[in-house]
Each structure stands twice: as C-alpha cells, then as structure tokens.
MILOVO-753483 format. One record per atom (N, C-alpha, C, CB): residue number from 1; residue in one letter; atom name; x, y, z. Coordinates in steps of 0.2 Angstrom, whole numbers, always signed. Glycine has a CB too. Example, Ala and Ser with C-alpha at 12.3 -4.5 7.8 and 13.67 -1.06 7.14 Angstrom:
1;a;N;+66;-28;+39
1;a;CA;+62;-22;+39
1;a;C;+66;-16;+39
1;a;CB;+57;-22;+45
2;s;N;+64;-11;+35
2;s;CA;+68;-5;+36
2;s;C;+64;+0;+39
2;s;CB;+70;-3;+29
This chain:
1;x;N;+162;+41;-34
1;x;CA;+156;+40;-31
1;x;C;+155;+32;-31
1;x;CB;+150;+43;-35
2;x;N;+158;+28;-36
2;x;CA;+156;+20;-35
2;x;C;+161;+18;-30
2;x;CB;+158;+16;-42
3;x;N;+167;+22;-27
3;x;CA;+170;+17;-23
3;x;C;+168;+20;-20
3;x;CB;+177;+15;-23
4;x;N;+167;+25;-15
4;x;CA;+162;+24;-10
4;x;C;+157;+22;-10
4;x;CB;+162;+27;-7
5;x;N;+150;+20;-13
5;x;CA;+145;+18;-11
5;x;C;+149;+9;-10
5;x;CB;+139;+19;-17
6;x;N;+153;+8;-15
6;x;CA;+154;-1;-12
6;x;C;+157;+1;-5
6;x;CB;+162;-7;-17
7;x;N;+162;+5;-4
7;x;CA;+166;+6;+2
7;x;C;+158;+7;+10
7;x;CB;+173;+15;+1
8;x;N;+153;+9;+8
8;x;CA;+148;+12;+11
8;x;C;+146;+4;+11
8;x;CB;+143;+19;+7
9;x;N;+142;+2;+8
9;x;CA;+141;-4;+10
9;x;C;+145;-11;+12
9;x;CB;+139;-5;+6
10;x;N;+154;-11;+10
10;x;CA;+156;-17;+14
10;x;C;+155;-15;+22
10;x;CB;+163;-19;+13
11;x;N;+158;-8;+24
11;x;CA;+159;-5;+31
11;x;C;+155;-2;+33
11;x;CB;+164;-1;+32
12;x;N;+150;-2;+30
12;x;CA;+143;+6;+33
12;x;C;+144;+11;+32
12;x;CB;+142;+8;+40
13;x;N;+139;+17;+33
13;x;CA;+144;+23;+31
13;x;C;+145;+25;+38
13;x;CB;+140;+29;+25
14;x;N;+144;+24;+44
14;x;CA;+147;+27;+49
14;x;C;+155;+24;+51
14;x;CB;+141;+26;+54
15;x;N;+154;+20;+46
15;x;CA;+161;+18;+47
15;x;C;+168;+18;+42
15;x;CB;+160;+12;+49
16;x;N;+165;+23;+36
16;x;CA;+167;+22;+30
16;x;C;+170;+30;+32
16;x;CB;+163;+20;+24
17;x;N;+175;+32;+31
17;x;CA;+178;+42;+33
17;x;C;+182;+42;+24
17;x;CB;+187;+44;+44
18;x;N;+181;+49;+26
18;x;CA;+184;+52;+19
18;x;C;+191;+48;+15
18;x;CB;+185;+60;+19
19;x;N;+195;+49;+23
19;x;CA;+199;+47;+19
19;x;C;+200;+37;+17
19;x;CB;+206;+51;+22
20;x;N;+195;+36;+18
20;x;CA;+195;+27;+15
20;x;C;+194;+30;+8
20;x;CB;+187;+20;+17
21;x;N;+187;+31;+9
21;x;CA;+187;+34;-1
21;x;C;+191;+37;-3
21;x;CB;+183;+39;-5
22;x;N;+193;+41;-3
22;x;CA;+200;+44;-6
22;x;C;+204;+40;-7
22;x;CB;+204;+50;-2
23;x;N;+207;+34;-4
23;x;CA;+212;+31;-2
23;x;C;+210;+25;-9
23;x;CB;+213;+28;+7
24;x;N;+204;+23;-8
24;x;CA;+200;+17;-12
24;x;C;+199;+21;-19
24;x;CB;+191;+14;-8
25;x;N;+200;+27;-19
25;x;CA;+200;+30;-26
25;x;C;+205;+31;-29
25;x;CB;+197;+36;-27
26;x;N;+211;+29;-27
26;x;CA;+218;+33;-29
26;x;C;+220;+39;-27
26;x;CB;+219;+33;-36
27;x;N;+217;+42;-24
27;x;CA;+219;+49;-24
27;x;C;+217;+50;-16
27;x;CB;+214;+55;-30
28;x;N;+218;+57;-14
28;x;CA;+219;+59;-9
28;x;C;+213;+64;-4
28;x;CB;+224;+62;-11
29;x;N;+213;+65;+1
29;x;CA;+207;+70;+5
29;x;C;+205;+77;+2
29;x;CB;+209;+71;+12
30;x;N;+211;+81;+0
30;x;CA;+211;+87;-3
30;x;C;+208;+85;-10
30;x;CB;+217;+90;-3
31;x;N;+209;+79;-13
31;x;CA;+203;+78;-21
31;x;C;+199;+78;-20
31;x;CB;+202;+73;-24
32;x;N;+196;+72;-15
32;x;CA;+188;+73;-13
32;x;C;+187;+78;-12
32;x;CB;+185;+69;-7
33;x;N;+189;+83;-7
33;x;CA;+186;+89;-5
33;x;C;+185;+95;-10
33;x;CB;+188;+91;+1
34;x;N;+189;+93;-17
34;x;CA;+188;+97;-23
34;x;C;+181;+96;-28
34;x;CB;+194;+95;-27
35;x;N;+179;+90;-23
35;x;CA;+174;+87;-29
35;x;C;+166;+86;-22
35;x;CB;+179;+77;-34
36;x;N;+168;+86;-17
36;x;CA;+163;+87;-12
36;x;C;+166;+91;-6
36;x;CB;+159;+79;-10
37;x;N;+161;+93;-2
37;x;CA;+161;+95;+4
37;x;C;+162;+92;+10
37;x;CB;+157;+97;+4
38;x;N;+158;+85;+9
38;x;CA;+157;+82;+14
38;x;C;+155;+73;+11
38;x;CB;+151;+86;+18
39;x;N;+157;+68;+15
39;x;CA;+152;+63;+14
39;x;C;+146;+63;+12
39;x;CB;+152;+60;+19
40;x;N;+141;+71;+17
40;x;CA;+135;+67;+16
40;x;C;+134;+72;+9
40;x;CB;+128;+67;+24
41;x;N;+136;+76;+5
41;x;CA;+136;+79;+1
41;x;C;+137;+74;-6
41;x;CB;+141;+83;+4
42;x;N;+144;+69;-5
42;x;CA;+143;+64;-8
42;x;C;+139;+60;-8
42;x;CB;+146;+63;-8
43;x;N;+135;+58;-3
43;x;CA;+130;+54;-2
43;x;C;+122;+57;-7
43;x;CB;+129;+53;+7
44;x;N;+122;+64;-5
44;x;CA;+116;+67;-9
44;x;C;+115;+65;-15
44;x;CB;+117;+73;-8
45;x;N;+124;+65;-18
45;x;CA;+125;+65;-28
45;x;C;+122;+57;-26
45;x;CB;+135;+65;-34
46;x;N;+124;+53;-23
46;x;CA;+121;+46;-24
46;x;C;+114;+45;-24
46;x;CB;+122;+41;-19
47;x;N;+112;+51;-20
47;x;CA;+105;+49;-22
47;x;C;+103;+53;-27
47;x;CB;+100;+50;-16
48;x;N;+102;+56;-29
48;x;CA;+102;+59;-36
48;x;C;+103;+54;-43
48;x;CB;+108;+64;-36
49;x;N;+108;+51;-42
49;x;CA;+110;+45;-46
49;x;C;+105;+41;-46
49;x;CB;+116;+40;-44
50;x;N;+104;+39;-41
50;x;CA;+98;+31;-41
50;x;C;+91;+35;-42
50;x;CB;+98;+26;-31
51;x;N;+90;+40;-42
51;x;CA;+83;+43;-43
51;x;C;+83;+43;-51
51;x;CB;+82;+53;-39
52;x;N;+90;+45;-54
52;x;CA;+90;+43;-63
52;x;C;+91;+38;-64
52;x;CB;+96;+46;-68
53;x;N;+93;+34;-61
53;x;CA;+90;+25;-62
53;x;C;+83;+22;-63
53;x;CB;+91;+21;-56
54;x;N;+80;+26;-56
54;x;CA;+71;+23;-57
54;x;C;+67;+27;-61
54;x;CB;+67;+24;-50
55;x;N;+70;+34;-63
55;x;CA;+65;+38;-67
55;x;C;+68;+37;-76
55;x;CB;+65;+47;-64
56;x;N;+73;+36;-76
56;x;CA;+77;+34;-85
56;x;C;+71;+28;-87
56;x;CB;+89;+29;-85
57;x;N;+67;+23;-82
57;x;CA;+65;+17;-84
57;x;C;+58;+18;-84
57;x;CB;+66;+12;-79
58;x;N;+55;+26;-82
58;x;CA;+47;+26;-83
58;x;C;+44;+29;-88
58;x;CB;+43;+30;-78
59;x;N;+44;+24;-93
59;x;CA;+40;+25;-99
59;x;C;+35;+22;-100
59;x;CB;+44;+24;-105
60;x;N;+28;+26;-100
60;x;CA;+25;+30;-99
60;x;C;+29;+34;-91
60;x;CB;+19;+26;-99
61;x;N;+29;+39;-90
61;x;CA;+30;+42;-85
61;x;C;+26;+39;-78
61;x;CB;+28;+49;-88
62;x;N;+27;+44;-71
62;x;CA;+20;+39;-66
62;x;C;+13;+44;-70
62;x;CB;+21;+40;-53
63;x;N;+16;+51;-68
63;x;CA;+9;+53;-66
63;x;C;+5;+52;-74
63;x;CB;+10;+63;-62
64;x;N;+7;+49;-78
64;x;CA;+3;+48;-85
64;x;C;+2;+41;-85
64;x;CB;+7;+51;-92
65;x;N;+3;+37;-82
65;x;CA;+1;+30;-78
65;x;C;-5;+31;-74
65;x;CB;+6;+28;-73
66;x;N;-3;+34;-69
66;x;CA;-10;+35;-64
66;x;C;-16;+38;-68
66;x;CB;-10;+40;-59
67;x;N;-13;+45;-72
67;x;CA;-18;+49;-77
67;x;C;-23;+43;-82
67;x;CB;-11;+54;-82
68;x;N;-20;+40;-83
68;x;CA;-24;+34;-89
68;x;C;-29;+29;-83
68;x;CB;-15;+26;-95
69;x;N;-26;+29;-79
69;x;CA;-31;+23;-76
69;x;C;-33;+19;-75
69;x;CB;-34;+22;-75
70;x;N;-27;+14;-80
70;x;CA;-26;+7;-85
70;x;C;-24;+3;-77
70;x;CB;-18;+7;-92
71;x;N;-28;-2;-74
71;x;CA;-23;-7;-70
71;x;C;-18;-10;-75
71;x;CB;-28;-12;-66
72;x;N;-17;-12;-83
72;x;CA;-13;-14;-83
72;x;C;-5;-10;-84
72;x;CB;-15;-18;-87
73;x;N;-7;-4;-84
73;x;CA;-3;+0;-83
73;x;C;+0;+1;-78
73;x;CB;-5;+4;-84
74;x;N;-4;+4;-72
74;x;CA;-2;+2;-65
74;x;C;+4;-4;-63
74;x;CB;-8;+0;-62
75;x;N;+1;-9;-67
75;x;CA;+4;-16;-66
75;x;C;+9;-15;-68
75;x;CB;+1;-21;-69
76;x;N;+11;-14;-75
76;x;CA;+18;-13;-79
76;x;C;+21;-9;-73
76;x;CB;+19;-9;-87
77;x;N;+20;-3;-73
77;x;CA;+23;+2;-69
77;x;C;+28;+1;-63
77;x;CB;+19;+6;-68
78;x;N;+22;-5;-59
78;x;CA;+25;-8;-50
78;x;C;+30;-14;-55
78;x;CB;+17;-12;-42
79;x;N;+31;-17;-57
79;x;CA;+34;-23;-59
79;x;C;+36;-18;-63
79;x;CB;+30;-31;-62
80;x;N;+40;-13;-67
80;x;CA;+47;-10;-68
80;x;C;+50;-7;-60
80;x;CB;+45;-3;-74
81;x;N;+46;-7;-56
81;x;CA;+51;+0;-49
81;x;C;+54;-11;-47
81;x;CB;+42;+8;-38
82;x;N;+48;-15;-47
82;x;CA;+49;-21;-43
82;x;C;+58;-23;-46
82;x;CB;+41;-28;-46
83;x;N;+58;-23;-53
83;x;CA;+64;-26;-54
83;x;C;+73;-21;-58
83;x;CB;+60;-31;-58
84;x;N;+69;-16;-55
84;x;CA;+75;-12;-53
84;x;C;+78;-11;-44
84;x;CB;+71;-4;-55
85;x;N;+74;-15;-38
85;x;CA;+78;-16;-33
85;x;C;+82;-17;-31
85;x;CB;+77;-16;-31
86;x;N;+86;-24;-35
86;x;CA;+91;-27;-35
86;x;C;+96;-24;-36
86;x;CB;+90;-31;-37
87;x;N;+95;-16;-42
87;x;CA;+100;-12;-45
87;x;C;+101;-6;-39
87;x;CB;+99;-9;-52
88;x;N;+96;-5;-37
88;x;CA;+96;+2;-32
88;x;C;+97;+1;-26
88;x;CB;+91;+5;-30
89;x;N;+97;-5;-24
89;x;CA;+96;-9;-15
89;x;C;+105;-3;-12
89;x;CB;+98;-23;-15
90;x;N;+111;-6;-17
90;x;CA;+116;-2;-11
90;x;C;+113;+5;-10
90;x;CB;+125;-2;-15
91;x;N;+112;+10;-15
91;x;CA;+111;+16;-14
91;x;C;+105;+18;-8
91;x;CB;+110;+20;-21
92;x;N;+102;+14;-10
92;x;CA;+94;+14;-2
92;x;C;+96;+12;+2
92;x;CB;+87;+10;-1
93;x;N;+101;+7;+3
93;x;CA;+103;+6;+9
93;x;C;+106;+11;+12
93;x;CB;+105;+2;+10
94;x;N;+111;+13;+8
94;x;CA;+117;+17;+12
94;x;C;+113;+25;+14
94;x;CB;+124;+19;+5
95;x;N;+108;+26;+8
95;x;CA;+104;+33;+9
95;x;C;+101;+34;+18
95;x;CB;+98;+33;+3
96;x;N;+96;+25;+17
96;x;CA;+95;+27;+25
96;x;C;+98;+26;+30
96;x;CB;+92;+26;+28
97;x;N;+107;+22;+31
97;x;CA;+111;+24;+37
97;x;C;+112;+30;+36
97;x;CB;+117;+21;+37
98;x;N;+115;+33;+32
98;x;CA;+118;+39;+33
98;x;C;+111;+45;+35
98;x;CB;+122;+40;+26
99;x;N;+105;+42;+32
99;x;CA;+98;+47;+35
99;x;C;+97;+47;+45
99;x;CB;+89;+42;+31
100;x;N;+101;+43;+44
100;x;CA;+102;+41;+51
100;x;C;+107;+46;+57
100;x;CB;+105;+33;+50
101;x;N;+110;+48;+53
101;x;CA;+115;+52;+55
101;x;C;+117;+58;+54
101;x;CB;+120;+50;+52
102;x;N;+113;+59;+49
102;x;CA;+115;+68;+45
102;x;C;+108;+70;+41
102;x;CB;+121;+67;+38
103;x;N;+104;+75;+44
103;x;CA;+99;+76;+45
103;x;C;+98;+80;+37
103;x;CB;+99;+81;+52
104;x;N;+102;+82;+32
104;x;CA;+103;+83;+25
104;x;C;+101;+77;+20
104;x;CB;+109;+85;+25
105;x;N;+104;+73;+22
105;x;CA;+100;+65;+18
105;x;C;+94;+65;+19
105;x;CB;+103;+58;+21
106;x;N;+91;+65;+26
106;x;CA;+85;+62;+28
106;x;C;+80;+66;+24
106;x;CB;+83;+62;+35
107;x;N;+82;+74;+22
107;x;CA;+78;+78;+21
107;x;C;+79;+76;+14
107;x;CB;+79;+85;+24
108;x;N;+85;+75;+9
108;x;CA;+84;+73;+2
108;x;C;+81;+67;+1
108;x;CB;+90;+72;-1
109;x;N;+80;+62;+6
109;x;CA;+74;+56;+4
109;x;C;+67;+58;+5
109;x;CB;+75;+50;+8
110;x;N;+66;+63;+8
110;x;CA;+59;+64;+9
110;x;C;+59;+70;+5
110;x;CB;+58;+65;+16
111;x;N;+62;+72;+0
111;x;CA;+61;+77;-5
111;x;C;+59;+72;-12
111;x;CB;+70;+82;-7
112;x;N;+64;+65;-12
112;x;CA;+64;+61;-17
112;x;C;+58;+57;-15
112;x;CB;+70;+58;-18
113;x;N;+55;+55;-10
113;x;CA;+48;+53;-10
113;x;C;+44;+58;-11
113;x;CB;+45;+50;-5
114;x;N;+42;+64;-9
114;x;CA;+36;+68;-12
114;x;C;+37;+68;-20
114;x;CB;+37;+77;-8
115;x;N;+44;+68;-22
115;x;CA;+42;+68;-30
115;x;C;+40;+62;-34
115;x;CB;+46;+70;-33
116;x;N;+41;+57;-30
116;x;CA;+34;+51;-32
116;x;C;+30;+53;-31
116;x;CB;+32;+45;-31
117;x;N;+27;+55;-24
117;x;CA;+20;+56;-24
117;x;C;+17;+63;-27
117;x;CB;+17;+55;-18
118;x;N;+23;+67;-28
118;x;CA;+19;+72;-33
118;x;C;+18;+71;-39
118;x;CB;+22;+77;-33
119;x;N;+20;+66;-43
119;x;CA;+18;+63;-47
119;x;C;+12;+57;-51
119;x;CB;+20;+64;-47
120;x;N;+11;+55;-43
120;x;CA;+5;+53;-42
120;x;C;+1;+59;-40
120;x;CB;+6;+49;-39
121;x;N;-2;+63;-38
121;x;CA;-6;+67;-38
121;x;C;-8;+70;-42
121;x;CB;-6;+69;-36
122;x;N;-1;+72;-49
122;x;CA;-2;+77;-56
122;x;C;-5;+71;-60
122;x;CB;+8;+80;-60
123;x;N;-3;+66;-57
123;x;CA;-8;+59;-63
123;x;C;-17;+62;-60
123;x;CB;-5;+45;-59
124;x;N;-17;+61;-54
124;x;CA;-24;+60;-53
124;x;C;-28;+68;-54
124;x;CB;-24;+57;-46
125;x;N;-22;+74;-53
125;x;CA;-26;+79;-55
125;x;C;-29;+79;-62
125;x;CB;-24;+84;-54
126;x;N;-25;+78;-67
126;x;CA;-24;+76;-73
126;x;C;-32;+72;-77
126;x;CB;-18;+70;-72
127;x;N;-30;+67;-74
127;x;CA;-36;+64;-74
127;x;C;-44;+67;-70
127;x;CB;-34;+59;-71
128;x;N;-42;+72;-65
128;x;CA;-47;+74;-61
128;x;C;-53;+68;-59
128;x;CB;-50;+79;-64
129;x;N;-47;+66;-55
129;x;CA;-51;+58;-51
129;x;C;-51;+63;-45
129;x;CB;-47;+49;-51
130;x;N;-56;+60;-40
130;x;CA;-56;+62;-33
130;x;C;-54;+69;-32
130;x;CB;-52;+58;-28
131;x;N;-56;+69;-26
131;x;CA;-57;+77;-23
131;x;C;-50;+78;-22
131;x;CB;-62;+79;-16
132;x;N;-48;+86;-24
132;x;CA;-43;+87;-25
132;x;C;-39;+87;-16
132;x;CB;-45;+94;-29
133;x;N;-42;+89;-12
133;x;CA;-38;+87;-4
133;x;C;-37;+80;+0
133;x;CB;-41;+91;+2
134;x;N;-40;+76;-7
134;x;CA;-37;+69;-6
134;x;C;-33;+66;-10
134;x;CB;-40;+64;-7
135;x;N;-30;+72;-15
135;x;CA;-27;+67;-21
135;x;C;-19;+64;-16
135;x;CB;-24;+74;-30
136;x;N;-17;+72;-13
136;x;CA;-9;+68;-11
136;x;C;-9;+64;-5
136;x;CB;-4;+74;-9
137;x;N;-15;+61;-2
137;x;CA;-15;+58;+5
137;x;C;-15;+53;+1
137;x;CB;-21;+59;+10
138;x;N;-21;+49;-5
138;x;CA;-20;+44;-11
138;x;C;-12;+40;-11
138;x;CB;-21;+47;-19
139;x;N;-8;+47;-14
139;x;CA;+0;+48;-18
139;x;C;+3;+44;-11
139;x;CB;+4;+58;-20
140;x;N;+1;+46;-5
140;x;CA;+4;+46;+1
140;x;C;+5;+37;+2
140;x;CB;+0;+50;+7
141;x;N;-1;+35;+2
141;x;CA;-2;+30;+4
141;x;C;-2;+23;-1
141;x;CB;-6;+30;+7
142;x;N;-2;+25;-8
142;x;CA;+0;+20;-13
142;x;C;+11;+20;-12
142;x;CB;-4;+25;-23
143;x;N;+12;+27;-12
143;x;CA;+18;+25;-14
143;x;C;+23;+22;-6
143;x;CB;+22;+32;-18
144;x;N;+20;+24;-2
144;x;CA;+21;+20;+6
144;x;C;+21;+14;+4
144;x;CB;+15;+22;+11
145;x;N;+15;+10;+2
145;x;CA;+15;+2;+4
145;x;C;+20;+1;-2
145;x;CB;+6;-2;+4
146;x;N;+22;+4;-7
146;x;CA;+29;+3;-13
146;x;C;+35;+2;-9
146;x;CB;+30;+10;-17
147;x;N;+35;+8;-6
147;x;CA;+42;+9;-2
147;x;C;+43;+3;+4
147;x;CB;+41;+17;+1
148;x;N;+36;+3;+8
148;x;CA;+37;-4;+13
148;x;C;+40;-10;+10
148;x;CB;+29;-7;+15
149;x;N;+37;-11;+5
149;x;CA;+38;-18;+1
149;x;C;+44;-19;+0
149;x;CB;+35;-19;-7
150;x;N;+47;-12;-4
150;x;CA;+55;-11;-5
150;x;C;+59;-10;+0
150;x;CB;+58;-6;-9
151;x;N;+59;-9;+5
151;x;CA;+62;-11;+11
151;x;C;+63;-16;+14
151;x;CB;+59;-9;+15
152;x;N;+56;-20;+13
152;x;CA;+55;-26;+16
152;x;C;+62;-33;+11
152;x;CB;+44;-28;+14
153;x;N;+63;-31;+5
153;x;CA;+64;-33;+1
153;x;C;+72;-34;+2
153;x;CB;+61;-30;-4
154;x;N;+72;-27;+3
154;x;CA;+80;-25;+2
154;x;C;+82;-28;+8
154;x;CB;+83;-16;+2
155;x;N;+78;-30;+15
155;x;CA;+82;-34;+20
155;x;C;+80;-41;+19
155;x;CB;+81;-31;+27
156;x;N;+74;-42;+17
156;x;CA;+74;-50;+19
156;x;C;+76;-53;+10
156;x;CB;+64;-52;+23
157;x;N;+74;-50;+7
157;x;CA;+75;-54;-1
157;x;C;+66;-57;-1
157;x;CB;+81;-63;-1
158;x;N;+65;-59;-6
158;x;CA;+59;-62;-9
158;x;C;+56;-66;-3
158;x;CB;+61;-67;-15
159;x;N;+54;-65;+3
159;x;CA;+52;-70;+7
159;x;C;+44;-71;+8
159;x;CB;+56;-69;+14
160;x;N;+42;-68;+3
160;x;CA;+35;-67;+2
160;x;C;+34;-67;-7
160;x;CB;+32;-58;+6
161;x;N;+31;-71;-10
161;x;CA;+28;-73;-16
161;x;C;+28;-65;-20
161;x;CB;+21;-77;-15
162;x;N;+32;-67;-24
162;x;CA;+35;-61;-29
162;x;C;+28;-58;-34
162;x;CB;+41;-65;-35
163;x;N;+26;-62;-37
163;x;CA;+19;-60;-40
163;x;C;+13;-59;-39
163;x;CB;+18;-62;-43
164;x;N;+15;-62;-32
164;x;CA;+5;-60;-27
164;x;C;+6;-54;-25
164;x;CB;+1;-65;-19
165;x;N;+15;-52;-22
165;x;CA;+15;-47;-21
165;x;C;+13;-40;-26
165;x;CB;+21;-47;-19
166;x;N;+16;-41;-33
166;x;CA;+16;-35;-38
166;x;C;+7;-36;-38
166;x;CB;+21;-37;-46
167;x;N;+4;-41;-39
167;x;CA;-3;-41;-39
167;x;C;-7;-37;-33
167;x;CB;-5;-48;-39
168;x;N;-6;-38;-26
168;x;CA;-9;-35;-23
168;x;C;-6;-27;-22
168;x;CB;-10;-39;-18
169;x;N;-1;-24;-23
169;x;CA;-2;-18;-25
169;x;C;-3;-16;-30
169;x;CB;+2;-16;-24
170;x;N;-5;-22;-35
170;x;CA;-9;-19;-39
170;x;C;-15;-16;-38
170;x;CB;-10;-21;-42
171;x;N;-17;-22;-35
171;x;CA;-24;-20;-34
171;x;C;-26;-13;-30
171;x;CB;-27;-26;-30
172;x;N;-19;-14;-23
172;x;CA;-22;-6;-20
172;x;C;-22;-1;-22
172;x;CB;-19;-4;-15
173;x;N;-17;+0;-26
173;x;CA;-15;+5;-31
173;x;C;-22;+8;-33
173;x;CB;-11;+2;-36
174;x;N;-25;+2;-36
174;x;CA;-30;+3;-41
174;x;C;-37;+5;-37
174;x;CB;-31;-4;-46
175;x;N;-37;+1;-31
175;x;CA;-42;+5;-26
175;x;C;-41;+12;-25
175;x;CB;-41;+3;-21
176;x;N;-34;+11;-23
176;x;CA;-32;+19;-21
176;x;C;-35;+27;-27
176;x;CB;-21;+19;-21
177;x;N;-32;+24;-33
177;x;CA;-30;+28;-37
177;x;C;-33;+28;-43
177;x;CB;-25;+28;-37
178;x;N;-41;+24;-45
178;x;CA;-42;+23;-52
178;x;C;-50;+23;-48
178;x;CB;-38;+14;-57
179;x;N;-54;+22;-43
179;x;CA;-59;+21;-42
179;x;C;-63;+28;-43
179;x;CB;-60;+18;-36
C-alpha cells in the first residue's frame, strides 16, 4: 500500500496500473491480486488508513466536542484535523483522482464524510441542541466549509492566513453548532 500511494502520486493514479506496484513492491501481479482485487480496491484500504489517521488523533472524540459546546473545544478539535493535512494530503489526493474514475471510491468518500457528519449530529443530539431535522443539515455544512478549506489547502498550501482561518471556522462552527 505505501508503494503505491507514492507511485499514485508521482504518476496519478490513472496512470499508475497494477503491475507498476507490483513491480515497485518487489513482487509480482498475481501477489497483488492475492492481496486485492483491484487498484480501486486497494485504493479503498487507503482510505480506510487515512480515516485511522484522523480519528487515532480525536481525543475528545467529535460528536463529544460538539456534545460539550466548548468553542475552545471546537477550536482544539479544527487545529488537530488543521494539522494533520500535511500527513493525509497524498491519500486525499489520490482518493479523489481515482473518485474520478471508479464510482466505488466516490461512494467510500462519501461514506467517510457522512461519518463526520454523523458524528456531528450524535454531538448535537447528545446535547439536544436544535431541532432534530436540522441537526444533519448543521453536520452538513460545518464539515463542508472543513473539507473546502482542506482542499483549498491541499492544492494551493497556506495562501490564506493560517489562524484567521482556524479562527473563522471556528467561529462558524460555533454558530452552526453551539447556538
């Protein structure tokens, strides 16, 4: 899995085929296919991986973040995802070429965002803030402008002020999800 994600990112993954990884692993196509099905099969374990990267680091958990309704909480929470992107950026990137291509990825990133925002909503039921047929529209749109940012990030780099940034999602957050 590590030599292709590097191999995914020097070449793309539309340009990366099984047998480069196999080849870049020492071994052969009939290994890989002992150990995956497919590229985008291996692409799925990657995202699995990088999902135990950002969640091994949420202590406090989210939805017991939201649940408390601490903006300094909130705060910690975006400035832990904030400086885990630099570690996650190959696997996001590669997640959405290949979402691009293979309709199984797209659908595991959009599994792996509803479970941020399902855990933003278990914070706000929890708490029994707001009406319950707003909680996951809230989740929707807090972890959206998250994700934007990390996007924005992963292509341009810091080109927008690093701590007004974590600040004003803070603040929306806190609009969103503490009022």
């Amino acid at each position: 899995m590590k030599r292709a994600l590097e191999l995914f990112n020097e070449k793309g993954y539309a340009n990366t085929t099984v047998d480069d990884i196999a080849a870049s692993a020492g071994t052969t196509r009939t290994t890989f296919y002992q150990h995956f099905k497919s590229k985008g099969e291996l692409t799925q374990a990657l995202i699995v991986e990088v999902n135990d990267i950002l969640t091994s680091a949420d202590d406090p958990p989210l939805a017991s973040v939201i649940a408390s309704g601490s903006r300094e909480a909130i705060r910690d929470w975006l400035t832990r995802k904030v400086n885990q992107w630099a570690q996650i950026r190959p696997y996001v990137m590669i997640a959405h070429q290949a979402a691009a291509l293979e309709n199984e990825i797209e659908a595991a990133i959009q599994q792996w965002y509803e479970s941020a925002i399902g855990a933003i909503d278990a914070g706000l039921t929890l708490a029994n803030r707001f009406e319950p047929a707003s909680r996951h529209i809230r989740g929707v749109l807090a972890f959206g402008q998250l994700e934007f940012f990390s996007r924005r990030w992963m292509h341009f780099g810091w080109d927008l002020d690093r701590e007004e940034t974590i600040r004003l999602l803070t603040d929306a957050w806190c609009f969103l999800l503490t009022k």
